[in-house]
SEMI-923828 format. One record per residue (C-alpha): x, y, z; residue in three letters. Coordinates in steps of 0.25 Angstrom, whole numbers, always signed. Example, Ala and Ser with C-alpha at 12.3 -4.5 7.8 and 13.67 -1.06 7.14 Angstrom:
R_+49_-18_+31_ALA .
R_+55_-4_+29_SER .
! end
This chain:
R_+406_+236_-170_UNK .
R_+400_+223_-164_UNK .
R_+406_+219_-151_UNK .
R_+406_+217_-136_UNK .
R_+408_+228_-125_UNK .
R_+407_+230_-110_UNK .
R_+411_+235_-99_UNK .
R_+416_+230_-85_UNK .
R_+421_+240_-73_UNK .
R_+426_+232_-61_UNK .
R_+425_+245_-53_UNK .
R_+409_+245_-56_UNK .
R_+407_+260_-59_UNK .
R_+402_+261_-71_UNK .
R_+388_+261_-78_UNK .
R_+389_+250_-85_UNK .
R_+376_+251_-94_UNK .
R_+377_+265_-97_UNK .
R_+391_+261_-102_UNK .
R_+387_+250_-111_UNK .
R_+376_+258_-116_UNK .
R_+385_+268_-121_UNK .
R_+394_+259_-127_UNK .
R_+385_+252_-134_UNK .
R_+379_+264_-140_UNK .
R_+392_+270_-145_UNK .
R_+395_+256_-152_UNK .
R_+381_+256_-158_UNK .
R_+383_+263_-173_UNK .
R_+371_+258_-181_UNK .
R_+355_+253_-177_UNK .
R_+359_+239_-179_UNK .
R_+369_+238_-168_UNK .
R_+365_+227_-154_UNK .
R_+371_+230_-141_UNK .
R_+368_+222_-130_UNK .
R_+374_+223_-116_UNK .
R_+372_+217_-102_UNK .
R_+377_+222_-89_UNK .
R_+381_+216_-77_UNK .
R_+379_+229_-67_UNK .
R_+384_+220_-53_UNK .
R_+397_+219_-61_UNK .
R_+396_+231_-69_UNK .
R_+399_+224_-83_UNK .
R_+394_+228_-95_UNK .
R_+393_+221_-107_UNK .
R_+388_+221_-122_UNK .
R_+389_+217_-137_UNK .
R_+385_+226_-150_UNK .
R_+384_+221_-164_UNK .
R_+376_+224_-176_UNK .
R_+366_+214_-177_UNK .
R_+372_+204_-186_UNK .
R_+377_+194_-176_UNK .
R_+376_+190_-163_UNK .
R_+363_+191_-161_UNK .
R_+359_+186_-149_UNK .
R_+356_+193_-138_UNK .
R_+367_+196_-130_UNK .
R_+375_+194_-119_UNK .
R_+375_+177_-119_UNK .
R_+373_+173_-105_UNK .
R_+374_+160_-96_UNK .
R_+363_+156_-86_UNK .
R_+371_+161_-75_UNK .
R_+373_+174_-81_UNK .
R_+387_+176_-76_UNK .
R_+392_+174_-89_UNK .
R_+389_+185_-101_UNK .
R_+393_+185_-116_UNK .
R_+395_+196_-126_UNK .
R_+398_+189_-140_UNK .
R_+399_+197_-153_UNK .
R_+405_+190_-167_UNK .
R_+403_+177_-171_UNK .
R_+407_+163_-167_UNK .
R_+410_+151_-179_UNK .
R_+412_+137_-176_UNK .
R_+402_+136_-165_UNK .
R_+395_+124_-167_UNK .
R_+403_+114_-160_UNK .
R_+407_+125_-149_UNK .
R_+390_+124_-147_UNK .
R_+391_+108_-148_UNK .
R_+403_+107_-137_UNK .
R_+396_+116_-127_UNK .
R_+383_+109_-129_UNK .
R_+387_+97_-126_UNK .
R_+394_+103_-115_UNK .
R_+382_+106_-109_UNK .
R_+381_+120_-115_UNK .
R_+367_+126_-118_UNK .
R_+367_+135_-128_UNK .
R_+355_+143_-132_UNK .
R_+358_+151_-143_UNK .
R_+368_+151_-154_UNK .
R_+376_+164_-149_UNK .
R_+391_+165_-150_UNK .
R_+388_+173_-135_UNK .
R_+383_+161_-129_UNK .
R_+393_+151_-134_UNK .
R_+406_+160_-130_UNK .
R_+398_+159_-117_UNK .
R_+398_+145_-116_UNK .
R_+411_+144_-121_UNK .
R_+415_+153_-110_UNK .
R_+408_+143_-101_UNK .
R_+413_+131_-106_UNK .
R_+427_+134_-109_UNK .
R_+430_+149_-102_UNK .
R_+439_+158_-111_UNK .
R_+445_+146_-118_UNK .
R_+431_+148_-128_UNK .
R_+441_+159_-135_UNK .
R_+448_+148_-141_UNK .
R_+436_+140_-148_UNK .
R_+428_+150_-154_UNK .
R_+429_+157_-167_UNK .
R_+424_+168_-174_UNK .
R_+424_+183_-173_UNK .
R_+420_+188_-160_UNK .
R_+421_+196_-146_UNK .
R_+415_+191_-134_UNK .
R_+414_+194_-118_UNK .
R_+410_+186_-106_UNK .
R_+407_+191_-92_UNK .
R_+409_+183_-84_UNK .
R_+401_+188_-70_UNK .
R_+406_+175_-61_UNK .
R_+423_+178_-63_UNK .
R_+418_+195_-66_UNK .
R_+427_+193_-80_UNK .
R_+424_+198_-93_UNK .
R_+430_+190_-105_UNK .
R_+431_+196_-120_UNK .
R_+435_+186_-131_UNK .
R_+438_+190_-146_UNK .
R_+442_+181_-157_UNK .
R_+455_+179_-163_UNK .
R_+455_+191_-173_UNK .
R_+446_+202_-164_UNK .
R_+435_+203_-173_UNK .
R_+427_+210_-163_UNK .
R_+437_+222_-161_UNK .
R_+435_+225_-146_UNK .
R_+440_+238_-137_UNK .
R_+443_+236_-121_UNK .
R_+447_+244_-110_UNK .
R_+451_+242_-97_UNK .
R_+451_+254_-87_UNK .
R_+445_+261_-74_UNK .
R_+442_+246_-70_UNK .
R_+434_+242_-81_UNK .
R_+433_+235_-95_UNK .
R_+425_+242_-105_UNK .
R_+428_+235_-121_UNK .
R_+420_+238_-133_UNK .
R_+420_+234_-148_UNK .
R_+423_+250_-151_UNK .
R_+431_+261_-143_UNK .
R_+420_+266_-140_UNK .
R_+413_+257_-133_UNK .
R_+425_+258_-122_UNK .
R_+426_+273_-126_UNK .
R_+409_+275_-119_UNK .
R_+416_+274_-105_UNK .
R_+419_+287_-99_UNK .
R_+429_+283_-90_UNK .
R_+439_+278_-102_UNK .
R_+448_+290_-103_UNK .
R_+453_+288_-119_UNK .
R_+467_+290_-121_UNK .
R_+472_+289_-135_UNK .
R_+483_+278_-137_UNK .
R_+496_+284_-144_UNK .
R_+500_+272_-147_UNK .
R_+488_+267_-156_UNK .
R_+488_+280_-163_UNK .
R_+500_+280_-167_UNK .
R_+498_+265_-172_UNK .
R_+485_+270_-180_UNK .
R_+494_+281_-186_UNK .
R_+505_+273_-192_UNK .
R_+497_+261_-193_UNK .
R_+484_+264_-196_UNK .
R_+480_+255_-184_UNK .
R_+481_+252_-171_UNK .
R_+490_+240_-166_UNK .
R_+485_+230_-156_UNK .
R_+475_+231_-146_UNK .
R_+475_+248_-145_UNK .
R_+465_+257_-148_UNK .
R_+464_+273_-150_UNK .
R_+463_+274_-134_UNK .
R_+472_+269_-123_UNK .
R_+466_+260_-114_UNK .
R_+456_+253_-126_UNK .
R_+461_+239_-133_UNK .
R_+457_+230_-143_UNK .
R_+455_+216_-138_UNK .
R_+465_+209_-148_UNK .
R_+460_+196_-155_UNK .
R_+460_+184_-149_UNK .
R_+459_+187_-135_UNK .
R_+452_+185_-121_UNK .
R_+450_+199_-112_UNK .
R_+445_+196_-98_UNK .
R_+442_+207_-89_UNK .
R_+438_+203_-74_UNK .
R_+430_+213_-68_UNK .
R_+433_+210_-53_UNK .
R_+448_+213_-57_UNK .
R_+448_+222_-67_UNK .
R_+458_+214_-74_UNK .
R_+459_+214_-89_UNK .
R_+467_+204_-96_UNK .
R_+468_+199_-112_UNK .
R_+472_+187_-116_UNK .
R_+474_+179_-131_UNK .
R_+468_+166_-133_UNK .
R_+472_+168_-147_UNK .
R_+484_+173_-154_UNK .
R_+491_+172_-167_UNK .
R_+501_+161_-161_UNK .
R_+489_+151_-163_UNK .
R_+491_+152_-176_UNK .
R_+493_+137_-181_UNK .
R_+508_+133_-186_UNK .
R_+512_+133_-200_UNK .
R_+505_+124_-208_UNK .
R_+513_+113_-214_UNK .
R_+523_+118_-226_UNK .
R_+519_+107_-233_UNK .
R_+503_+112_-235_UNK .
R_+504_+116_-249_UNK .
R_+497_+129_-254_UNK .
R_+487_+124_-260_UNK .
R_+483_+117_-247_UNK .
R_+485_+130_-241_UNK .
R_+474_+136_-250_UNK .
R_+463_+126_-248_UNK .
R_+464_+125_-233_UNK .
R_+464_+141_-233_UNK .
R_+451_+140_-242_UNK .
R_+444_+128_-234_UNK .
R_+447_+138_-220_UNK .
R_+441_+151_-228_UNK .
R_+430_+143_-233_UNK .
R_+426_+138_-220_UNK .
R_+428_+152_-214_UNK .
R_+417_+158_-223_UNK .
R_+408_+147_-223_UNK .
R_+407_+149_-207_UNK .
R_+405_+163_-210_UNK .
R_+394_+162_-220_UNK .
R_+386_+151_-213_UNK .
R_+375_+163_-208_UNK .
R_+363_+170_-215_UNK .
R_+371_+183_-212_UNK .
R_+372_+189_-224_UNK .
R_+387_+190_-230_UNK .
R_+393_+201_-237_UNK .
R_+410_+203_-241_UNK .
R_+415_+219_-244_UNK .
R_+421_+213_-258_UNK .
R_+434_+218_-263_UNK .
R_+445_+215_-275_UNK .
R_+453_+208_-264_UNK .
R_+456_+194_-259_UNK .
R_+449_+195_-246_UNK .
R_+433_+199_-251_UNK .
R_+435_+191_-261_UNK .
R_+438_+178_-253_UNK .
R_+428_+180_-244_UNK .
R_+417_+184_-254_UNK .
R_+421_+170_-263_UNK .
R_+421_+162_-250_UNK .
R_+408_+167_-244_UNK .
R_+400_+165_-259_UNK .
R_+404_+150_-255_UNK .
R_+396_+150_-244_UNK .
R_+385_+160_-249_UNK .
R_+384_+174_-254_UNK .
R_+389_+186_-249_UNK .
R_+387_+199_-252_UNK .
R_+398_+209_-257_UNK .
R_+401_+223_-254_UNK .
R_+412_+230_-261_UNK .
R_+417_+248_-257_UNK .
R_+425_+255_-264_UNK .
R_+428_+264_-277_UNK .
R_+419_+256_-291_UNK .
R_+433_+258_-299_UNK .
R_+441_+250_-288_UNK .
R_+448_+237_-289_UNK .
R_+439_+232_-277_UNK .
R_+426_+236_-281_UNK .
R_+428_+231_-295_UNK .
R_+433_+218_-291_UNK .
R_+424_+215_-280_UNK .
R_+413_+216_-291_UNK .
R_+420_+206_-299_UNK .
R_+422_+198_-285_UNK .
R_+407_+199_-282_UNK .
R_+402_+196_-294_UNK .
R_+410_+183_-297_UNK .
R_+406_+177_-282_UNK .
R_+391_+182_-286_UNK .
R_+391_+192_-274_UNK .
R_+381_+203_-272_UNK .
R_+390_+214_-272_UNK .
R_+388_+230_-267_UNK .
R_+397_+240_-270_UNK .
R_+398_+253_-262_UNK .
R_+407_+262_-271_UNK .
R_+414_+274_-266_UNK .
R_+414_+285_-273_UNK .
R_+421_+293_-265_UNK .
R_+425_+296_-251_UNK .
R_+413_+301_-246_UNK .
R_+410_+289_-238_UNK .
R_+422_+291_-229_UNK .
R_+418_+301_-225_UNK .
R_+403_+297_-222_UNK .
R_+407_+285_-215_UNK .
R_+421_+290_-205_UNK .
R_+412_+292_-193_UNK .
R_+405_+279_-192_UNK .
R_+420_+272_-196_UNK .
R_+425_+280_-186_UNK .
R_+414_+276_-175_UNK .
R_+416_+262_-177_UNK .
R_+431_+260_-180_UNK .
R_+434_+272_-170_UNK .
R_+448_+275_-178_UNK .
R_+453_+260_-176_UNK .
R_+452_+260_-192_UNK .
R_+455_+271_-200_UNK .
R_+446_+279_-209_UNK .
R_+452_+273_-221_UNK .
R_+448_+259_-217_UNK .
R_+432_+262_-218_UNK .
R_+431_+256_-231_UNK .
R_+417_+249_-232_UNK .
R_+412_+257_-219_UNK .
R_+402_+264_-231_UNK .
R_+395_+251_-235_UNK .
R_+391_+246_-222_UNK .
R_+376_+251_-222_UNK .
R_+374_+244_-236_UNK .
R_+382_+232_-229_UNK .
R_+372_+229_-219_UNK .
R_+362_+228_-228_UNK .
R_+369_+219_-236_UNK .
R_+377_+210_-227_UNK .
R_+378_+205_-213_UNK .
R_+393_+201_-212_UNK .
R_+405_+206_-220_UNK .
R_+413_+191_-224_UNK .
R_+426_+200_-223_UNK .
R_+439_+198_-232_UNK .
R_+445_+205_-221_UNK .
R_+460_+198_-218_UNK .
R_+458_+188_-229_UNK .
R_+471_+196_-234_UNK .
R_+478_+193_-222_UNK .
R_+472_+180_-216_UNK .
R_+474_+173_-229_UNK .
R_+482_+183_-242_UNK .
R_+491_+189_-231_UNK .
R_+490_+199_-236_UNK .
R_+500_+208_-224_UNK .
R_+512_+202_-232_UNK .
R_+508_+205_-244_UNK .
R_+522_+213_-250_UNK .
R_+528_+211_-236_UNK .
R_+530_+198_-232_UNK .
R_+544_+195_-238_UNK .
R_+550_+207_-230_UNK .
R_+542_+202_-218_UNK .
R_+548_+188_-218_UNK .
R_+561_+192_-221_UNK .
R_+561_+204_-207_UNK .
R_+575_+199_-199_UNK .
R_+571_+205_-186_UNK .
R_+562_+211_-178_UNK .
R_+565_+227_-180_UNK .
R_+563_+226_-196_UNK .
R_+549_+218_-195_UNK .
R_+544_+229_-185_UNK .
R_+548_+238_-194_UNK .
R_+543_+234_-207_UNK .
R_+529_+231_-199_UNK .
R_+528_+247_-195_UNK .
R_+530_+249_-209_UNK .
R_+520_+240_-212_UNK .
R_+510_+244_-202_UNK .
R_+512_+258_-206_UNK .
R_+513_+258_-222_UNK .
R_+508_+247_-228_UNK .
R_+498_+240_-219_UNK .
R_+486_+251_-224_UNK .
R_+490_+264_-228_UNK .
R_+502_+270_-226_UNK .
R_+502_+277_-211_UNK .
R_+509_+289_-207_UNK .
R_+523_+284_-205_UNK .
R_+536_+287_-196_UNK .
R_+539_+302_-202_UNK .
R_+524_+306_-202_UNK .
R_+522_+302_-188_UNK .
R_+533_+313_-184_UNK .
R_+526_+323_-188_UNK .
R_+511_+319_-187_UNK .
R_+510_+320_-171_UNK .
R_+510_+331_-164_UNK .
R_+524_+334_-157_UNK .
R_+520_+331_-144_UNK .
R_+514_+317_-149_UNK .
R_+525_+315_-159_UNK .
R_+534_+308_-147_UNK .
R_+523_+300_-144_UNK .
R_+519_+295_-158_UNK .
R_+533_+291_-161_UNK .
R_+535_+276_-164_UNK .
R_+523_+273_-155_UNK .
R_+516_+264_-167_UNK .
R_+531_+258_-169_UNK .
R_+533_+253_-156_UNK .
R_+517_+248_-154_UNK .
R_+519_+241_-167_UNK .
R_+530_+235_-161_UNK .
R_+522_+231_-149_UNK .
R_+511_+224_-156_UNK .
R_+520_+216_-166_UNK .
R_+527_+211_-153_UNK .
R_+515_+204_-150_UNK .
R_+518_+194_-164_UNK .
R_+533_+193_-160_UNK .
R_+531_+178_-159_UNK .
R_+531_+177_-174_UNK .
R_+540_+179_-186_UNK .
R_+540_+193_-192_UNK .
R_+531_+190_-202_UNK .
R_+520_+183_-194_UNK .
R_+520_+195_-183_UNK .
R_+517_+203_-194_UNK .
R_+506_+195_-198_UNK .
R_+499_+193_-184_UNK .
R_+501_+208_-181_UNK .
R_+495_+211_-194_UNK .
R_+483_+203_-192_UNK .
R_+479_+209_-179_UNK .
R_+483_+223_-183_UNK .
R_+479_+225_-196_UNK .
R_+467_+215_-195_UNK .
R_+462_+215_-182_UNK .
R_+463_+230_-179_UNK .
R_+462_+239_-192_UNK .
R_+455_+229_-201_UNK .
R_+445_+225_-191_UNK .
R_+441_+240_-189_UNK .
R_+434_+237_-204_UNK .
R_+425_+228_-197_UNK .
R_+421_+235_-188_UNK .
R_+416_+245_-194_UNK .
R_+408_+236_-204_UNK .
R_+401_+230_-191_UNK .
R_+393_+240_-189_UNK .
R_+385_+235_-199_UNK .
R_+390_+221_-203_UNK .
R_+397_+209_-199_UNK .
R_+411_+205_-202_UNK .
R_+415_+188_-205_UNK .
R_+430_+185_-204_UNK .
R_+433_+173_-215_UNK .
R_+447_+176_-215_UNK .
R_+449_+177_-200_UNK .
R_+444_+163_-198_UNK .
R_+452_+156_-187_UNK .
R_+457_+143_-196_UNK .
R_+458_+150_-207_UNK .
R_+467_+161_-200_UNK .
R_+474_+150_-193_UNK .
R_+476_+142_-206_UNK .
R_+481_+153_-214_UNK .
R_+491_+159_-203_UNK .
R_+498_+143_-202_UNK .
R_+501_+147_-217_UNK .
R_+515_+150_-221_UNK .
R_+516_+165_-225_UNK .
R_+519_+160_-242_UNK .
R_+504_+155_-242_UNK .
R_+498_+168_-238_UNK .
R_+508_+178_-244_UNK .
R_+504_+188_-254_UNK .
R_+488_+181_-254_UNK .
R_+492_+169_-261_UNK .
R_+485_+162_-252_UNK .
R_+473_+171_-253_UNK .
R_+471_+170_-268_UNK .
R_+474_+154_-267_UNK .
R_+462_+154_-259_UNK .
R_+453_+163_-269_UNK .
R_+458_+154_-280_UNK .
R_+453_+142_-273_UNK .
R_+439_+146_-269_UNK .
R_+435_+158_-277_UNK .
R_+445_+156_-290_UNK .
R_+432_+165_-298_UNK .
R_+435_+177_-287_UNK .
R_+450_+177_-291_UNK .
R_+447_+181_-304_UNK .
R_+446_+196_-300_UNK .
R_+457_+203_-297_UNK .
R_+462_+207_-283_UNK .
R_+462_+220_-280_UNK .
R_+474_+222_-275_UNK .
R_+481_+219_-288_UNK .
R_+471_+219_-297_UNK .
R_+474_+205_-302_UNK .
R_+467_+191_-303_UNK .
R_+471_+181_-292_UNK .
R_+465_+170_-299_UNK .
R_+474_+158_-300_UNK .
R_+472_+155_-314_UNK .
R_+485_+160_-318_UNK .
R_+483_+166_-333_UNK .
R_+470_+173_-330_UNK .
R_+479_+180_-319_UNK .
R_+489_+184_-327_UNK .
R_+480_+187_-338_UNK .
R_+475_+198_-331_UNK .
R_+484_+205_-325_UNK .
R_+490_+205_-338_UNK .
R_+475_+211_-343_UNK .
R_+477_+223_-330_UNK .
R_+489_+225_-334_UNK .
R_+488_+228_-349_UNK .
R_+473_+236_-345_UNK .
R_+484_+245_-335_UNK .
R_+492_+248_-345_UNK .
R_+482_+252_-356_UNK .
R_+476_+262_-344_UNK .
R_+490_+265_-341_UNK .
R_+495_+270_-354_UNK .
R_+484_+268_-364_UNK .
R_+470_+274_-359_UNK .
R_+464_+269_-347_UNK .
R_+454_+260_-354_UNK .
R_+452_+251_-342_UNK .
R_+445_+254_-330_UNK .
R_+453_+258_-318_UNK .
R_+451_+250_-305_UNK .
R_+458_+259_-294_UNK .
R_+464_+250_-283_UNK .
R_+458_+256_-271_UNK .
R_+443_+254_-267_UNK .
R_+443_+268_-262_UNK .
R_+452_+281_-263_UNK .
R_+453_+286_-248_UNK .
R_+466_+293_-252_UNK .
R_+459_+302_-262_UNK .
R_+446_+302_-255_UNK .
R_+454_+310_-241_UNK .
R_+460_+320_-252_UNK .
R_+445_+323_-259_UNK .
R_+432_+318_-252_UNK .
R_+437_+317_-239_UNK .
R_+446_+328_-239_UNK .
R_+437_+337_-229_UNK .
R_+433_+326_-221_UNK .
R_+450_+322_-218_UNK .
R_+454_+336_-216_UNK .
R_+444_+337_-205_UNK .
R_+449_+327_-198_UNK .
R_+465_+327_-202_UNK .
R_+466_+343_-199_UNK .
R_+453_+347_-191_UNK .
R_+455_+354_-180_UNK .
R_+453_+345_-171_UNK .
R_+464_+336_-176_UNK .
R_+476_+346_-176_UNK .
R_+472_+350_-166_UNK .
R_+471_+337_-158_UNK .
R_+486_+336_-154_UNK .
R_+489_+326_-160_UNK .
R_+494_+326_-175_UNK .
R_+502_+337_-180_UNK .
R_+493_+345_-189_UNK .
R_+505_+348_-198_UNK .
R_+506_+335_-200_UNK .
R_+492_+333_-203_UNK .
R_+490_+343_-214_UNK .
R_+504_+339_-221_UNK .
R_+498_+325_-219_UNK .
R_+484_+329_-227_UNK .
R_+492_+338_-237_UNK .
R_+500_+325_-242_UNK .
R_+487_+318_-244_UNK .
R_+481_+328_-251_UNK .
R_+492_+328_-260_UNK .
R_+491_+314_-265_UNK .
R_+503_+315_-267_UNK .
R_+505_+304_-259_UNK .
R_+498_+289_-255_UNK .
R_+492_+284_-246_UNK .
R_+493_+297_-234_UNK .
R_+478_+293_-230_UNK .
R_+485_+282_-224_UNK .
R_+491_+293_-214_UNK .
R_+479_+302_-212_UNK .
R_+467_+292_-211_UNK .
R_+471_+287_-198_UNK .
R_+475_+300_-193_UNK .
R_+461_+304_-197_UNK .
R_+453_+292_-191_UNK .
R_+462_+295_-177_UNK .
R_+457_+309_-176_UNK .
R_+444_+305_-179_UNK .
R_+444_+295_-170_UNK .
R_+446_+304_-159_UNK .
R_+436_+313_-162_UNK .
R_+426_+301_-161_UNK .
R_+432_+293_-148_UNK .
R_+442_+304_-142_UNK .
R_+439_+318_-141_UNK .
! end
């Protein structure tokens, strides 16, 4: 995972490049990765930057010519041009065209207001050797996932745990609370890790550690009550969709303008398919698709590829072998922030560097713009009269419907051990409650937006891309700042049920709305008769295979059958790690409870109990890697 690390001991007792060394090291999984550090032994500050030689590649750090200032930058920087102009004429003398000399510049020229001004994905320290302070700034979104913590009188932080988890003197404590989360939620909730004492820096925010002190602090430069006001009711719908397009299209255009080679991971859904029609404007890209050959995805993202005149790659699975192969390299990089069953794509990743530099990611295309979190729930949502009932039906939510169904109230009774069981108990209740708290400025409906956004897309999502940078880049269309601002000043009726996200398709690409979606299986194209014509066509081909003979071929709904896969190719593999020994005996789960949990799945009796076992699965493993 690209990022910036270091460490800071004000108490000045600690071999700082021996420390680094080993950080970077552990963070280094493939030949191709860079690290660079730099040390500053009279104040005993270490500090450092590791990527996989796409971008950013400059040497680094970025320094002035007094040397008391020193800048880590990894990400990118858009819109920079009349940033270079203003500081030129300034009197700025820029010698290269770094986003690590800029930011320090910026930093020169404006102190930490720069975090306003710039845009882009990115996470970037300055050590500051005149006022002994470290400053760390992210962007809005945290697209550069990064760990601190803050103990014995120093600051060690990190792109992966275990970059903080190299220092010796950090005694690892699990955090109850975010286990529990990760149980009924499949996730963790907002800024906690596996381990007491290690946070996530949340989006948008400024962490400035002084080193004479050993005062830590975190503050918000950006929030979501920057959001614009509602548009004007006035604005018609059509109007809606051409500024929504004109934003998307700019967004991509800036993404594009490179000679890095771009490559989208193609499905039947809205999100590939918007990215792929809006980057063949502006080029070519390659498409990469995964998944089973008879699935609505994979045959869909042919059609895709073949009507935006896309070299397209397949990687098929056959079985669930490739679990299997790949689990140890997920969990190295994701370290159990993102479950086992969320590894999809991890398989093609060799092929994908060959092919690609960057990935032009669909990723919260369904959100930013379909809105897609209130797809079936909205009308209950708006209509919530107080606060007990929206908390409520968000813990449902979180805990059945926002991925696969989680081990819910009755089961957590019996899945601790007695000892743990009063501890367990409501814990990820009154967290959720805690983290909601901080949207309470908002109606219902909108809280449950922004605290979806953060944690569903900014924690669990984002663990898909970090695992892809081991071996390539990741571009943000749909998180571009106007376009996110534009389409959050939107009444909720202009988004709702991806109206909006199909209007937009019909606009720009209407040829790549002529294959169905994949989540219905139907045609979003606009021209209404060939629409109804055929879903009258599936249906009638339903029926025939239905009642006649199945004549037509079959195209299963999933990509990939992880439940079947746990039950057959992956049955060992699950059982050594649900019932091995060193589970049951580890204390914490009741191993009743287990086995009765595993005899249910291999039932198949019911659906969707791998939603219950993969996490508890991941958790175990994780501490076999990064605990014991």
């Amino acid at each position: 995972m690209s990022g910036i690390f270091g460490v800071l001991n004000s108490k000045r007792n600690t071999h700082i490049d021996k420390l680094l060394t080993r950080m970077g090291e552990a963070m280094s999984h493939r030949d191709w990765y860079v690290v660079e550090t730099h040390t500053d032994e009279n104040a005993n500050v270490g500090l450092g930057r590791i990527g996989i030689g796409i971008l950013n590649r400059t040497t680094q750090p970025a320094q002035n010519e007094t040397g008391n200032l020193i800048v880590f930058f990894c990400g990118e920087l858009y819109k920079v041009q009349s940033i270079r102009d203003r500081l030129e004429v300034e009197g700025h003398v820029l010698h290269t065209e770094s986003f690590e000399e800029l930011v320090l510049h910026l930093y020169q020229a404006k102190g930490l207001a720069f975090a306003q001004e710039i845009e882009g994905p990115f996470i970037t320290c300055i050590w500051d050797t005149q006022t002994s302070k470290l400053f760390i700034v992210n962007d809005r979104f945290s697209r550069y996932p990064t760990f601190y913590a803050h103990y014995m009188g120093r600051l060690v932080f990190a792109p992966e745990l275990k970059g903080i988890l190299q220092d010796e003197k950090f005694h690892k404590r699990l955090n109850l609370t975010a286990f529990s989360e990760y149980i009924r939620f499949d996730r963790m909730l907002g800024e906690k890790t596996f381990f007491e004492g290690i946070e996530y820096i949340p989006g948008g925010s400024i962490l400035t550690y002084d080193l004479a002190t050993d005062e830590l602090k975190i503050e918000k430069f950006w929030d979501y009550t920057h959001i614009p006001s509602e548009i004007s009711p006035h604005t018609s719908f059509d109007e809606v969709v051409g500024e929504a397009s004109r934003l998307l299209m700019q967004a991509f255009e800036r993404l594009t303008a490179d000679n890095l080679r771009a490559g989208v991971y193609l499905t039947g859904g809205l999100d590939s398919r918007t990215a792929l029609g809006m980057a063949r404007k502006f080029g070519s890209a390659v498409s990469l698709t995964y998944g089973a050959r008879n699935s609505r995805d994979v045959i869909y993202a042919r059609q895709l590829a073949k009507k935006a005149h896309s070299p397209h790659h397949l990687f098929e699975f056959r079985d669930g072998k490739w679990v299997q192969e790949n689990v140890d390299f997920h969990i190295e990089l994701t370290e159990g922030l993102h479950t086992w069953l969320h590894m999809h794509g991890i398989s093609t990743l060799p092929m994908a560097r060959e092919l690609i530099d960057y990935n032009l990611t669909g990723f919260f295309g369904d959100i930013v713009i379909g809105n897609r979190v209130f797809d079936a729930l909205a009308p209950r949502m708006t209509y919530l009269t107080n606060h007990t009932a929206f908390l409520t039906y968000l813990f449902w939510i979180m805990n059945q419907k926002a991925s696969w169904p989680c081990i819910d109230e009755a089961e957590e009774r019996l899945l601790y051990t007695p000892e743990l069981v009063p501890q367990m108990q409501g814990r990820a209740f009154e967290s959720l409650s805690a983290e909601v708290s901080k949207f309470s400025g908002f109606e219902h409906w909108r809280q449950y937006e922004y605290f979806t956004l953060w944690n569903q897309t900014g924690r669990r999502t984002h663990y898909s891309v970090v695992f892809m940078r081991s071996h390539i880049e990741t571009r943000y269309p749909f998180y571009d700042y106007a376009l996110f601002d534009f389409m959050y000043s939107l009444p909720l009726d202009m988004r709702y049920a991806s109206r909006l996200h199909v209007a937009i398709i019909n606009h720009e690409m209407p040829e790549l709305a002529m294959v169905p979606r994949e989540s219905t299986d139907q045609l979003i194209t606009d021209h209404r008769v060939i629409r109804l014509g055929h879903a009258l066509l599936q249906k009638v081909k339903n029926r025939i295979n239905r009642h006649l003979a199945p004549i037509f071929p079959q195209k299963v709904s999933l990509y990939a059958d992880y439940e079947n896969w746990l039950r057959t190719d992956l049955r060992d593999w699950a059982e050594s790690i649900l019932l091995g020994k060193r589970t049951l005996e580890r204390g914490i789960f009741n191993p009743d409870a287990l086995r009765a949990l595993w005899e249910r799945h291999l039932s198949a009796r019911e659906l969707h109990t791998i939603g219950k076992i993969a996490p508890i699965m991941t958790y175990e493993m994780m501490l076999r890697r990064f605990y014991d």
